[in-house]
N, C-alpha and C positions, 0 to 999 in steps of 0.2 A: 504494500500500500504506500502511496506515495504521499509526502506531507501536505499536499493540495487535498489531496481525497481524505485524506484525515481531518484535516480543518473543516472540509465540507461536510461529513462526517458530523464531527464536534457540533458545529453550527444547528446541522437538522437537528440530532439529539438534544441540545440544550433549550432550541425552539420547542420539542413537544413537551418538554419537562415545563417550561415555563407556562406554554399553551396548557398544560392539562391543570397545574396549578392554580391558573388563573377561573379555570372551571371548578375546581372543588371548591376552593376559597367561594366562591361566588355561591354554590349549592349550600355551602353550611353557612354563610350568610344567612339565605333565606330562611335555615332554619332553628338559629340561634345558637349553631352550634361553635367548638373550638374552630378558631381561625388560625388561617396561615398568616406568620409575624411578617408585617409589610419591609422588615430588612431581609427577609428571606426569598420574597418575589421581586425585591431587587436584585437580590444577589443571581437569582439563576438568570434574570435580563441581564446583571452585565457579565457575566462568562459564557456569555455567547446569546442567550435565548433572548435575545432584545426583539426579536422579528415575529417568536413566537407570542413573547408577553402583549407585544401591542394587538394580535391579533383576537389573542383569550380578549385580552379590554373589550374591541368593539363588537366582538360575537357574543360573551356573556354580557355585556352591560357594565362592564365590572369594573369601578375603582372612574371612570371617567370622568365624573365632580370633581376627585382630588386632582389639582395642578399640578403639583409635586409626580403625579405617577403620566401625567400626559406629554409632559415636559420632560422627566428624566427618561420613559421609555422612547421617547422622540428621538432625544441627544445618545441614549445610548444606540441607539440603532444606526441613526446617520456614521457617530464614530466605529463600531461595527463593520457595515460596510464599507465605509473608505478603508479600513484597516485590511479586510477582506480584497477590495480593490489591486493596493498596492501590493499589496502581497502575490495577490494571483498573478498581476501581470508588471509588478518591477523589478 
C-alpha cells in the first residue's frame, strides 16, 4: 500500500467515524441520553474526519446552532484538504 492510498485510507475511515458519531450523539440527544463530549467530535474532525463530521451536521441536524462546531468543522476541512492537496500532488 502506498502512503497516498493510506492517507486516503485514513481520510475515509476517520470520515465514517466522525459521520456515524455525529449520528448517535444526535439519536441520544433526542432521547436524553449520555452524550458524546463535544472535544471528542472535535477530535475525530481534526484527525482527519472533518469531511465526514460536517456531513453527520447537515444530514442529522446536529450541532448546527452552535458557531463554534460550523466554523471549526469548516476551517478544519478546508485545512484538510489543502493539506490532502499538497500532499497528493507536490
Amino acid at each position: 500500500m502506498s502512503i497516498e492510498q493510506a492517507l486516503c485510507f485514513w481520510l475515509l475511515f476517520m470520515s465514517l467515524v466522525s459521520f456515524l458519531a455525529m449520528g448517535a450523539d444526535k439519536r441520544r440527544a433526542k432521547k436524553g441520553a449520555w452524550r458524546t463530549p463535544e472535544k471528542r467530535l472535535f477530535l475525530f474532525a481534526a484527525l482527519g474526519g472533518a469531511p465526514g463530521a460536517l456531513l453527520g451536521m447537515y444530514v442529522f441536524h446536529h450541532k448546527t446552532k452552535h458557531w463554534y462546531f460550523v466554523v471549526g468543522f469548516w476551517a478544519l476541512f478546508l485545512l484538510q484538504a489543502a493539506a490532502a492537496v499538497y500532499f497528493l500532488f507536490f
